[in-house]
C-alpha positions in Angstrom: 39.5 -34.9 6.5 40.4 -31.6 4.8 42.9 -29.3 6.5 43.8 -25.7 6.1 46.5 -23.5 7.0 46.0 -20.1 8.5 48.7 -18.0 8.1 48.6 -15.0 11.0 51.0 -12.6 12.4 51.1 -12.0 15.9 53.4 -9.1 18.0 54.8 -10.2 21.3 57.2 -8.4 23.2 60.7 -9.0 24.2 60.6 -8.6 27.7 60.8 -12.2 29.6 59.1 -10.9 32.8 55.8 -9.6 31.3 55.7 -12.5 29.0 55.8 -14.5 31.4 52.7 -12.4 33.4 50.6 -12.4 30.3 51.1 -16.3 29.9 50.4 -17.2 33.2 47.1 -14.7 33.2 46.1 -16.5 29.6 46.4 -19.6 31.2 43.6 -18.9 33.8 41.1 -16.7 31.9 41.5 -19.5 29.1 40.9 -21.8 31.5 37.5 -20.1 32.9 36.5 -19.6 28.9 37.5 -22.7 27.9 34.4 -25.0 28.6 32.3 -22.4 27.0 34.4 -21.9 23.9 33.2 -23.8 20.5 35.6 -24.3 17.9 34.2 -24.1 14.4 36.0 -25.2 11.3 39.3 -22.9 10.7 37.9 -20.6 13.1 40.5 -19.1 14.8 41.0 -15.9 17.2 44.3 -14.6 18.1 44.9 -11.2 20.1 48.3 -11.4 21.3 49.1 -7.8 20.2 47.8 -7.1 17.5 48.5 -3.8 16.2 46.2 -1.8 14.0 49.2 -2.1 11.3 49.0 -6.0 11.2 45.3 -6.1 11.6 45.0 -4.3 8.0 47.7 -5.6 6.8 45.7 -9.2 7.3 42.4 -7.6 6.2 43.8 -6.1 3.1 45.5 -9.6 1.6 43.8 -10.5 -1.7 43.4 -14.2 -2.8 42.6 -15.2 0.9 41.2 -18.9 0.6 38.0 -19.1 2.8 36.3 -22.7 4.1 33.8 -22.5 1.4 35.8 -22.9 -1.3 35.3 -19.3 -2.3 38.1 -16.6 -3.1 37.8 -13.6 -0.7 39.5 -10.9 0.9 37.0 -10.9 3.9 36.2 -14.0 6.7 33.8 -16.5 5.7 31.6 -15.9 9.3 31.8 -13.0 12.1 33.4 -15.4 13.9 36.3 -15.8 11.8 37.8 -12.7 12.1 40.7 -11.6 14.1 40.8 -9.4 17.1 43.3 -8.2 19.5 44.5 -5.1 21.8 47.5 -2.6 20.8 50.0 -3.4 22.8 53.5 -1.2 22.9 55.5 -1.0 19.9 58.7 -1.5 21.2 61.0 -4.7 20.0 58.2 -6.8 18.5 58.9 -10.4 16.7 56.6 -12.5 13.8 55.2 -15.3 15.2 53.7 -17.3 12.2 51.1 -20.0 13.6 49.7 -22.8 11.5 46.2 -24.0 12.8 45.0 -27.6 11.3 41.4 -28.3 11.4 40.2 -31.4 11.9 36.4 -31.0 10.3 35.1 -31.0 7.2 34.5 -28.0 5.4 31.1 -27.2 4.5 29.6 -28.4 1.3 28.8 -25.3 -1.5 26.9 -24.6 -4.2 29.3 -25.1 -7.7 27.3 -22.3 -9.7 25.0 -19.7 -7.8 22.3 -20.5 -10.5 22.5 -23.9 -8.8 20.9 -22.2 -6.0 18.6 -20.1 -7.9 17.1 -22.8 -10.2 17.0 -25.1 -7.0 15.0 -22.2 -4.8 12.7 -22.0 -7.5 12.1 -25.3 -8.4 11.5 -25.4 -4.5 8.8 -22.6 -4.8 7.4 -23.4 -8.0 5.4 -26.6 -7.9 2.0 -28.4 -8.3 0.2 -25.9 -6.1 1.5 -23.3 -8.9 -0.4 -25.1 -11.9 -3.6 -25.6 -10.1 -4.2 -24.3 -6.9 -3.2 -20.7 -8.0 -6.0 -20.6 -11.0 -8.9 -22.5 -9.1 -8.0 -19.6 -6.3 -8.0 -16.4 -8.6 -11.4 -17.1 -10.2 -13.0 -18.6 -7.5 -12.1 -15.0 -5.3 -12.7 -12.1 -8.2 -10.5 -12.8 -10.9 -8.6 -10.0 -11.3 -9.3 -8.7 -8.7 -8.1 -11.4 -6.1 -4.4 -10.4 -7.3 -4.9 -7.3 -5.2 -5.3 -9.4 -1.7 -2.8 -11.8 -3.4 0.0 -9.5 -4.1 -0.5 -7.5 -1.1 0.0 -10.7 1.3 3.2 -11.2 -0.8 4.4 -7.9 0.1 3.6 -7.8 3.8 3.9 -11.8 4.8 5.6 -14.0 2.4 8.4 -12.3 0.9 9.4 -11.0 4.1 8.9 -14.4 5.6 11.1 -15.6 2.5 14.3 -13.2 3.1 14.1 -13.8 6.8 15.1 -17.4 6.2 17.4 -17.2 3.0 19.5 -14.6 5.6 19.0 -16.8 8.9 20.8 -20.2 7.3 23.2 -18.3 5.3 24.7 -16.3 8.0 24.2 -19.4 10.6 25.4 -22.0 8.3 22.9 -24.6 9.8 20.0 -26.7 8.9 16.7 -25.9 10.7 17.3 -28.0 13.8 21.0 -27.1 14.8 20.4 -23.5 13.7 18.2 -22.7 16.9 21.8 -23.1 19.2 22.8 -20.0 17.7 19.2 -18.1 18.2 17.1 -19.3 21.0 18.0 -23.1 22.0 14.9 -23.8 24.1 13.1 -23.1 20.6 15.0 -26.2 19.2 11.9 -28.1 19.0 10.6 -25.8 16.1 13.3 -27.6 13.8 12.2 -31.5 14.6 8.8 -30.2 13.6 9.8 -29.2 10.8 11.7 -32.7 9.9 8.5 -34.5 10.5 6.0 -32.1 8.7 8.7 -32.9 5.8 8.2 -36.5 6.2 4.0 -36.3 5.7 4.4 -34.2 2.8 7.1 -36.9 1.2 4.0 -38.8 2.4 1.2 -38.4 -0.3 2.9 -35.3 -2.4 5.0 -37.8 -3.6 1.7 -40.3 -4.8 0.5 -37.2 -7.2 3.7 -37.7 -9.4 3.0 -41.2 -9.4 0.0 -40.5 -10.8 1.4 -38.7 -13.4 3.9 -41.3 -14.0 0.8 -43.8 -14.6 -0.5 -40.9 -16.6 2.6 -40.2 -18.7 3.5 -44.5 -19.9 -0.2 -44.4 -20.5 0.3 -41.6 -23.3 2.5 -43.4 -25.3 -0.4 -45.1 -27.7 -1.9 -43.6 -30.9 -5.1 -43.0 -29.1 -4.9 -42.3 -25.5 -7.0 -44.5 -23.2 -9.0 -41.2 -21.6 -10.9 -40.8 -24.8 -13.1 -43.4 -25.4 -15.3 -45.0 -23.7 -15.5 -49.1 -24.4 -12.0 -49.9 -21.8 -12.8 -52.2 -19.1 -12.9 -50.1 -16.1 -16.1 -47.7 -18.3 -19.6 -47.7 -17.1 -22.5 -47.2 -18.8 -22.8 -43.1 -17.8 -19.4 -43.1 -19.9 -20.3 -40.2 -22.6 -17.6 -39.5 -25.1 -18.2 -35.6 -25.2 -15.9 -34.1 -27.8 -16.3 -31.4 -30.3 -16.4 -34.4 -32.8 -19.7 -36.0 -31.2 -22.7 -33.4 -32.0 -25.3 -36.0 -31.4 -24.1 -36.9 -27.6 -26.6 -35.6 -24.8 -24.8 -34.4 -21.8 -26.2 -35.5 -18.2 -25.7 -34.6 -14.6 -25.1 -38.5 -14.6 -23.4 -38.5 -17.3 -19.6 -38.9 -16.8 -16.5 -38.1 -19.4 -13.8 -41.2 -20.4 -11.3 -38.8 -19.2 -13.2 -38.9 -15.2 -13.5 -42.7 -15.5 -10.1 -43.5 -16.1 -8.8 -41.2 -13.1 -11.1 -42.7 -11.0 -11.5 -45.9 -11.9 -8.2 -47.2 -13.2 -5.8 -45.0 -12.0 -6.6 -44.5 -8.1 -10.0 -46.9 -8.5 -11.3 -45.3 -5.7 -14.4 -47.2 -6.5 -13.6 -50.3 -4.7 -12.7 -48.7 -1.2 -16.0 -47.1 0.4 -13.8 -44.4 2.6 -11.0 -44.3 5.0 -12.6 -47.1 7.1 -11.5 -49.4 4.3 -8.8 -48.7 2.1 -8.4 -51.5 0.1 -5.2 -53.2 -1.1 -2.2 -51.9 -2.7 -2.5 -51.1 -6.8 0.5 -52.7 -7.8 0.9 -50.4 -10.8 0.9 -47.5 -8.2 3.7 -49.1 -6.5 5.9 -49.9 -9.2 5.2 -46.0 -10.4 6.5 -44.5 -6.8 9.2 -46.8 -6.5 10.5 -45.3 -9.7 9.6 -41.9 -8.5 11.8 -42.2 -5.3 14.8 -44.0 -7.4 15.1 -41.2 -9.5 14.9 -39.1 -5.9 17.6 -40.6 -4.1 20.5 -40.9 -7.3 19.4 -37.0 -7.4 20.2 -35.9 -3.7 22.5 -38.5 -2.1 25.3 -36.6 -2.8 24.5 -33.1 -2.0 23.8 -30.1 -3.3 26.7 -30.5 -5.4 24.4 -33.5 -7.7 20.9 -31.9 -7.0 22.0 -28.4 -8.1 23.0 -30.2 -11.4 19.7 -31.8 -11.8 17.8 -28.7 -11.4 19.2 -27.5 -14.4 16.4 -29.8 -16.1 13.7 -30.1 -13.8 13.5 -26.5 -13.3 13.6 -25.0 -16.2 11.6 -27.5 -18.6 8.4 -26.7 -17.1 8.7 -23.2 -18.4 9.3 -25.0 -21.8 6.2 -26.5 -21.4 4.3 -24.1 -20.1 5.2 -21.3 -22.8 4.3 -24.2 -25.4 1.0 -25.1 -24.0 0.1 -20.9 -23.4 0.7 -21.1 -27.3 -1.7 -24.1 -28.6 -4.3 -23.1 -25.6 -4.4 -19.4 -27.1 -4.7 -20.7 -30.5 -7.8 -22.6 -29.8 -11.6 -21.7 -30.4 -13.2 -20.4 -27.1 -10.1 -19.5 -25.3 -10.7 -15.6 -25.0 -13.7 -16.9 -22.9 -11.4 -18.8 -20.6 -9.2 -15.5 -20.2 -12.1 -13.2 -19.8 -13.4 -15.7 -16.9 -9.8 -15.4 -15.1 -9.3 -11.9 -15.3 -12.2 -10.5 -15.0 -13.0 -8.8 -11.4 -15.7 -8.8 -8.9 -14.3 -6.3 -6.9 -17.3 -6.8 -4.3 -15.7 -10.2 -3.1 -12.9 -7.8 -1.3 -15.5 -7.2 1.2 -15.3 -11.3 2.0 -13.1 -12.7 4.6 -12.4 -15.5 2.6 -10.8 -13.7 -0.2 -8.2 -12.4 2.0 -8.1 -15.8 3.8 -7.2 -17.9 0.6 -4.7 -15.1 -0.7 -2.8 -14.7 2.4 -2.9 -19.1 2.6 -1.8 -18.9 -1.4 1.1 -16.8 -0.8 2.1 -18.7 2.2 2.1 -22.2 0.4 3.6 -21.0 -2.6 7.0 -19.4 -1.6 7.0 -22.4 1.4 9.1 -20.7 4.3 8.8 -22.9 7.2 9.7 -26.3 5.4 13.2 -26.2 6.6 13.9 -25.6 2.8 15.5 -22.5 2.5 17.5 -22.6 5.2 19.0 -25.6 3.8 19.7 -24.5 0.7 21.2 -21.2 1.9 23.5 -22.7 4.4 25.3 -23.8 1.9 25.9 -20.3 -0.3 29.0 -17.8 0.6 28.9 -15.8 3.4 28.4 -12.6 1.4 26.1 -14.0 -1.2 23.6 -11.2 -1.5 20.8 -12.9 0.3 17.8 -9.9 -0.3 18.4 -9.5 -4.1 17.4 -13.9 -4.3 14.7 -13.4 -2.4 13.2 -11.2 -4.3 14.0 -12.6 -7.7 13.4 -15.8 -6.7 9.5 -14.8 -4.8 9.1 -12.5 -7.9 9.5 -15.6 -10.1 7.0 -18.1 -8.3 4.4 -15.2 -8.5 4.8 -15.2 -12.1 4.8 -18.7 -12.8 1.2 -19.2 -10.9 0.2 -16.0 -13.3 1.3 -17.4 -16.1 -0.2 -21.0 -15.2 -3.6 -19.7 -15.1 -3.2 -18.4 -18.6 -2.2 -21.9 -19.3 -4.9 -23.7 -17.6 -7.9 -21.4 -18.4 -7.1 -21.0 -22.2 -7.7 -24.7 -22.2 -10.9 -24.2 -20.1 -12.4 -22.0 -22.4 -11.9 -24.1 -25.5 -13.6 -27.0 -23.1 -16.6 -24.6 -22.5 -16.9 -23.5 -26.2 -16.9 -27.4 -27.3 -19.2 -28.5 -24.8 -21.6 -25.0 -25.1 -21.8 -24.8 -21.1 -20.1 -22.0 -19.3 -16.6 -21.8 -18.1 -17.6 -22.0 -14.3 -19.2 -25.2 -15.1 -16.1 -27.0 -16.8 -14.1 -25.0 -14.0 -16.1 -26.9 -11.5 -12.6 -29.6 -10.3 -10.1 -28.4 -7.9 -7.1 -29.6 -7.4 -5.3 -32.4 -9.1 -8.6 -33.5 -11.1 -8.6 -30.1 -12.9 -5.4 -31.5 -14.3 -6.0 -35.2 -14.3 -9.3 -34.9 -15.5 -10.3 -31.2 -17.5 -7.3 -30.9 -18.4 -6.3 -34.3 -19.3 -9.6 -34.4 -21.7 -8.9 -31.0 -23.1 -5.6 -32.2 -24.1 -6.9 -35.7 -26.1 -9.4 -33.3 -28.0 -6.0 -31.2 -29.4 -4.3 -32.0 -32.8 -1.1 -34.0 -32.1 -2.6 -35.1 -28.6 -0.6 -38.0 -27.4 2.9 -35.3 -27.8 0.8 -32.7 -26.0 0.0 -35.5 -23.2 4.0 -36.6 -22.9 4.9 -33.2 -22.6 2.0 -32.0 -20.0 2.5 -35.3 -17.3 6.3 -34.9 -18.0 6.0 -31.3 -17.1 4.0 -32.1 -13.9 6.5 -35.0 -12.8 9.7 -32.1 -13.0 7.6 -29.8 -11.3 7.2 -32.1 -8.3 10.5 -33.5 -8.5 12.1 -30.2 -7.8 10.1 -29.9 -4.3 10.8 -33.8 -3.0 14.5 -33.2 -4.2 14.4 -29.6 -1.7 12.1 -31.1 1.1 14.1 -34.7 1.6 17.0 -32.3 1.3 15.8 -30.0 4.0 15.7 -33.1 6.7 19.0 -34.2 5.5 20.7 -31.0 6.4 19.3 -30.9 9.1 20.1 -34.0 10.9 23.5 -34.0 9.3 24.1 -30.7 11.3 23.0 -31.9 14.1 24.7 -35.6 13.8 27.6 -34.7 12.0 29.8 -37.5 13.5 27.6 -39.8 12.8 26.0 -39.2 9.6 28.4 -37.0 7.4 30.3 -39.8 6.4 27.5 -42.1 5.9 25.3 -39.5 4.0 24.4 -42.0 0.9 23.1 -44.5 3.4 21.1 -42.3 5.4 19.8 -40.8 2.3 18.8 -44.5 1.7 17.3 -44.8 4.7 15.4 -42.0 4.6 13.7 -42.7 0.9 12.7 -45.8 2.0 10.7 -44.6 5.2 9.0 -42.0 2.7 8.3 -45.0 0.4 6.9 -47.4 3.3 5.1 -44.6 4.6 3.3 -43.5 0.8 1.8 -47.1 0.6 -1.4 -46.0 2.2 -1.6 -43.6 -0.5 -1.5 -46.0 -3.0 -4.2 -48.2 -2.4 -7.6 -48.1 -3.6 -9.0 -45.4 -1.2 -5.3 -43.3 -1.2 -6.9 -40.7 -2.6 -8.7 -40.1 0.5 -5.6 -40.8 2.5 -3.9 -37.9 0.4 -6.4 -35.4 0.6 -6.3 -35.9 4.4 -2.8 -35.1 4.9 -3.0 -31.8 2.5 -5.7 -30.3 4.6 -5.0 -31.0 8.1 -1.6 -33.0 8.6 1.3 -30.8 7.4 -0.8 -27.0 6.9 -2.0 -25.8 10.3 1.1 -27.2 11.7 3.8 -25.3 9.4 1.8 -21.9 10.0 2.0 -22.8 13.8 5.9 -23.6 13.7 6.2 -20.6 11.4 4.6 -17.7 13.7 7.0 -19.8 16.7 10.2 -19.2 14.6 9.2 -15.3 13.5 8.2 -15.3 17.3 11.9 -16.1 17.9 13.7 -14.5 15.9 12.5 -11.2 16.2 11.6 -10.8 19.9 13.5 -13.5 21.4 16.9 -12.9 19.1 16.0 -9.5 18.3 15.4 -7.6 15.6 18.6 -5.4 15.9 20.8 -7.9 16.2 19.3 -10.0 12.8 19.7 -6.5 11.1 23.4 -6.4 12.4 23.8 -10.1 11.0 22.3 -9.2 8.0 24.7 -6.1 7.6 28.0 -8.0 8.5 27.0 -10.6 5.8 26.0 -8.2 2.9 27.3 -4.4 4.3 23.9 -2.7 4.5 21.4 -3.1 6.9 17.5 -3.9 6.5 15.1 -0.7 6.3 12.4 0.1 8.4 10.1 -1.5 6.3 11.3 -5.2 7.0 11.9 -4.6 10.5 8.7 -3.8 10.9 7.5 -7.0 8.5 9.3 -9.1 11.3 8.3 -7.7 14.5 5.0 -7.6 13.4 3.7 -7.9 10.2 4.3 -11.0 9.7 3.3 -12.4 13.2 -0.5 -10.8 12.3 -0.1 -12.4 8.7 0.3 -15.6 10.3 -1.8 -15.8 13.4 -4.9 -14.7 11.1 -4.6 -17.3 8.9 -4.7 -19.7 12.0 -7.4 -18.5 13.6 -9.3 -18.2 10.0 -8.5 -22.0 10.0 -9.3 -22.7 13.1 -13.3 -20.5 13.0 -13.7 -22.0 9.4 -12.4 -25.0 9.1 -12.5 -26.6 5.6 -15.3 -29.0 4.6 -13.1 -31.7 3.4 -15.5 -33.6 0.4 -13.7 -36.0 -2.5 -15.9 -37.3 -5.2 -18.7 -38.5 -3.9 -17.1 -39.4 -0.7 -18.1 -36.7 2.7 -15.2 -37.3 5.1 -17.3 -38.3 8.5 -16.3 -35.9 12.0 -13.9 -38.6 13.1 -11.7 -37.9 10.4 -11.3 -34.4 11.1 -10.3 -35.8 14.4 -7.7 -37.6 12.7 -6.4 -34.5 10.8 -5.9 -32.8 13.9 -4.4 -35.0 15.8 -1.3 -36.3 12.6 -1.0 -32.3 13.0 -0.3 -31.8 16.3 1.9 -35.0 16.4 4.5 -32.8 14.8 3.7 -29.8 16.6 3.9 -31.7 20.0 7.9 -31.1 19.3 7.6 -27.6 20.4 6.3 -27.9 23.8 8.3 -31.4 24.4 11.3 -30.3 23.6 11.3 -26.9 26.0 10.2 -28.9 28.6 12.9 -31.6 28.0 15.6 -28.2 27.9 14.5 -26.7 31.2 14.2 -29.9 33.1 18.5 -30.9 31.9 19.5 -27.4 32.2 21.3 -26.8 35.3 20.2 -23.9 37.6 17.2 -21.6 38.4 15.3 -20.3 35.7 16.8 -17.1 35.8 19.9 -18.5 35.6 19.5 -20.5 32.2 18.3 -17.3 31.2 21.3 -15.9 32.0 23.4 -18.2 30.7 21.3 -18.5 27.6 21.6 -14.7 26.7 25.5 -14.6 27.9 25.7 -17.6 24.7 24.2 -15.6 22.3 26.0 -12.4 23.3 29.2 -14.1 23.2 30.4 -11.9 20.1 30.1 -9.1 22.6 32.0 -9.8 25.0 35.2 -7.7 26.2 37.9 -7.0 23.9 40.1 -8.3 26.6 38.5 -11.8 27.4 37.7 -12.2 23.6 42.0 -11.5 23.2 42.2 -15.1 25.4 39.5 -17.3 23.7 41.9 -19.3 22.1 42.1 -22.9 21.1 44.7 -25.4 23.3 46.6 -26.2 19.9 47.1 -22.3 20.0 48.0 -21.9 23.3 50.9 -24.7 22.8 51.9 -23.1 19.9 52.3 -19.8 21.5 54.2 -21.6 24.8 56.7 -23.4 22.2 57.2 -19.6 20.7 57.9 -18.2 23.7 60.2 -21.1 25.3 62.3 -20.3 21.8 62.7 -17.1 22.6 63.3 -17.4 26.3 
């Protein structure tokens, strides 16, 4: 345990009789505050006199030592200031008061690019590489990045700040956070622990892939280029610029097709969900190195991870400047560009357009995950909160620009070998435009197998960063809300935790996981995160209140929010939300992989791994009203007086103190007495 000593001046007055009035009166109003009163870590609130002389004098001390670790002059929290009531001047004495905290201070980032590079390893992920591209052409081209950048505006930038500002200024992960806001709401922040734990799930299974993918690459030839391997089938046609004489089939399928399918997931031995096959081994062994390199990344904190990040974040943008520069240099890769950019400004006047751009921003900054707030719990108070959100949101929309340079560069060299059109090499979505176009596009390059390392190496950092910011999300979160318990055991819960995600991944790696995975992505973990996500906008702005997040907002970086974003909260965003719900809900996806038609009773499924998280919500406000004591109205009361607390009289605030204050401040006046 860490202590700290609080140095404070307090005036006091000579006279005996009124000293002993004021003790005897702070003994009962302390008494009537004390069951309410929290004491935080080197919190501490004296107003025995305070003059507006000492008060300044305080407030104006340089080099004050704050519980972040962070030189300041100002308090680390709202609540850390001082406060107090004039009192007359006459005859006043120095009482100095040392305060010894008995909790652990709060762990902090070392660098603030820690934070930055681990935000936007966060943002910037798979979805980035080959969501964003399939998205842009399928909706216009060019002109889809009008709807896109639009719902960025109005939705997910503002969603983004709102929750970069609400765990800074609270401190808290996203289930002990809701204490401070709206407690009944607390069920919002166990949703969002288990919607973590589906993703670590099957998100984790793609970089296994890629593992499989990347130790494959390390041969002169790589294995996806011909066609006489053991797991090839007769349709196998090597289709390269090279092979002139090869006739290209509807049946016909590429070496780079039959090794995803057939050695890497061999989908072809399970017929669907309703038989999944047994565990591939070489899967296994792939994710358990996957979550090894996982858990010696987080189990110590932000303090390792933010080190980490230094590499996984930033060589992807290695890699992806180097592959913008082969792909542009290839024959047929103006056509791929041309393809991308080029809008049909007609599909504005879809619904669907404005459906997958407002879904796209959404997925792609990722507020709702528990994330953010995590990672800005842990920043000083007075980090400026808006200028990261909008570097950091400005970045990720970037990155999925620039990605679709990458990827469709490569696409129109695949069109110009093949002479088909780009729309029908662009035909995969998803992780087979990578495993599979892009994968074969790669083996037809010069220098192919370094091109390879470097692509599936690329794609392995890109989803480390995310697993590293989601495990890290639930961690917080249940470390603020067990601290007791589980700070001092953090490595072995960490531990704990990896292994669940590992246990519950092995459906993913059997023969029909790819089905399992595609399962989870549409139904398990998206409905539900937009559902929790309109509850906590819901909650922070009407039930918290706008004006008081702006006054939050201002005591932590001096200026307040404009109209614009209090509008955003209130409700903007609330609209930006519910439509993409209800969009889900009136057209829901038709969920097809491979050759393989996912029957209704999956869709049942989907729904119902969805609402097992969501079912938090509901449980947990009924579990609050039924152990709360009093009417309704009166929880309500009590509820609102919590949250107001701040407010309260300058004169009861003047005798919230701590006991070990209290008996420091009888032992001063016995002294003197």
């Amino acid at each position: 345990m860490e202590t700290k000593d609080m140095m404070m001046t307090s005036m006091l007055t000579m006279d005996k009789g009124e000293n002993e009035g004021e003790r005897d009166k702070a003994r009962e109003e302390v008494g009537g505050e004390e069951e309410g009163t929290h004491q935080e870590n080197g919190r501490l609130m004296l107003a025995d006199g305070l003059t507006e002389k000492g008060l300044k004098s305080l407030n104006s001390s340089s080099g004050q030592q704050v519980s972040n670790g962070f030189t300041t002059s100002t308090p680390q929290s709202p609540r850390e200031g001082l406060t107090g009531s004039s009192v007359p001047l006459g005859g006043l004495r120095t009482l100095v008061v040392q305060q010894t905290s008995l909790e652990r201070p709060r762990e902090t980032w070392s660098k603030k690019m820690d934070f930055l590079l681990s935000v936007i390893g966060y943002a910037v992920d798979l979805g980035n590489v080959w969501r964003f591209p399939y998205i842009c052409y399928q909706n216009g081209g060019g002109a889809f990045l009008l709807p896109y950048l639009l719902m960025a505006v109005f939705g997910g930038v503002p969603l983004f700040y709102m929750e970069l500002a609400l765990g800074q200024f609270h401190r808290s992960g996203c289930i002990s956070i809701w204490k401070h806001i709206c407690p009944i709401f607390k069920g919002i922040g166990f949703a969002i622990c288990i919607i973590a734990l589906y993703i670590a799930f099957y998100y984790n299974t793609i970089m296994a892939w890629a593992l499989y993918y990347l130790l494959s690459s390390f041969r002169p030839t790589l294995p996806w280029t011909t066609c006489t391997n053991s797991w090839n089938t007769a349709n196998c046609n090597r289709y390269m610029s090279t092979d002139h004489n090869v006739s290209w089939s509807n049946s016909s399928t590429s070496p780079a097709e039959e090794f995803y399918t057939r050695q890497v997931l061999q989908v072809h031995l399970s017929p669907g969900l309703h038989q999944l096959g047994s565990v591939s081994w070489q899967l296994a062994l792939c994710l358990l190195f996957i979550f090894t390199i996982v858990y010696f990344s987080i189990w110590k904190g932000v303090k390792t991870s933010g080190k980490v990040v230094w590499v996984t974040a930033t060589f992807p943008y290695l890699v992806l400047l180097v592959l913008l520069i082969r792909g542009a240099t290839l024959p047929g890769a103006w056509r791929g560009v041309v393809f991308y950019l080029k809008p049909d400004w007609e599909k504005l006047l879809s619904t669907t357009v404005w459906i997958d751009a407002a879904a796209q921003i959404f997925f792609s900054l990722g507020p709702g995950f528990g994330v953010l707030l995590a990672f800005a719990s842990y920043n000083p108070f007075h980090n400026n909160c808006y200028k990261d959100a909008l570097v950091t949101s400005s970045v990720n929309c970037l990155t999925s620009f620039l990605s679709g340079f990458v990827i469709f560069t490569v696409l129109g060299y695949m069109a110009e070998m093949r002479h088909q059109d780009v729309d029908a090499v662009a035909k995969d979505a998803g992780p087979s435009l990578l495993f599979i176009i892009y994968a074969e596009a790669i083996a037809n390059m010069p220098a192919a197998t370094f091109f390879s390392i470097i692509f599936f190496l690329m794609i392995i950092m890109l989803g480390l960063d995310s697993t590293f910011a989601g495990l890290e999300g639930v961690i917080t979160a249940m470390l603020d809300e067990f601290p007791h318990v589980l700070v001092k055991r953090r490595e072995l819960f960490v531990f704990g935790l990896v292994c669940v995600c590992y246990l519950g991944a092995l459906s993913t790696l059997t023969y029909g996981g790819a089905f399992v995975v595609k399962l989870f992505e549409e139904y398990a973990t998206g409905p539900a995160v937009i559902t929790v996500v309109l509850l906590e906008v819901i909650a922070v702005s009407w039930f918290y209140g706008t004006n008081r997040f702006c006054n939050d907002i201002q005591v932590m970086l001096g200026f307040s929010p404009g109209f614009f974003w209090r509008v955003c909260w209130v409700a903007i965003c609330p609209c930006f939300l519910l439509f993409i719900i209800i969009s889900f809900l009136a057209f829901p996806p038709e969920v097809r992989l491979f050759h393989y038609h996912y029957p209704p009773w999956t869709t049942v499924l989907g729904y119902c791994i969805g609402v097992s998280s969501f079912i938090c919500v509901p449980a947990y406000m009924v579990y609050h009203l039924l152990n709360a004591k009093g009417t309704f109205k009166q929880i309500r009361i009590k509820g609102a007086g919590r949250r107001h607390r701040p407010e309260i009289s300058k004169k009861k605030k003047a005798m919230t103190t701590s006991r070990p204050q209290i008996l420091h401040r009888q032992a001063y006046t016995q002294s003197i007495t």
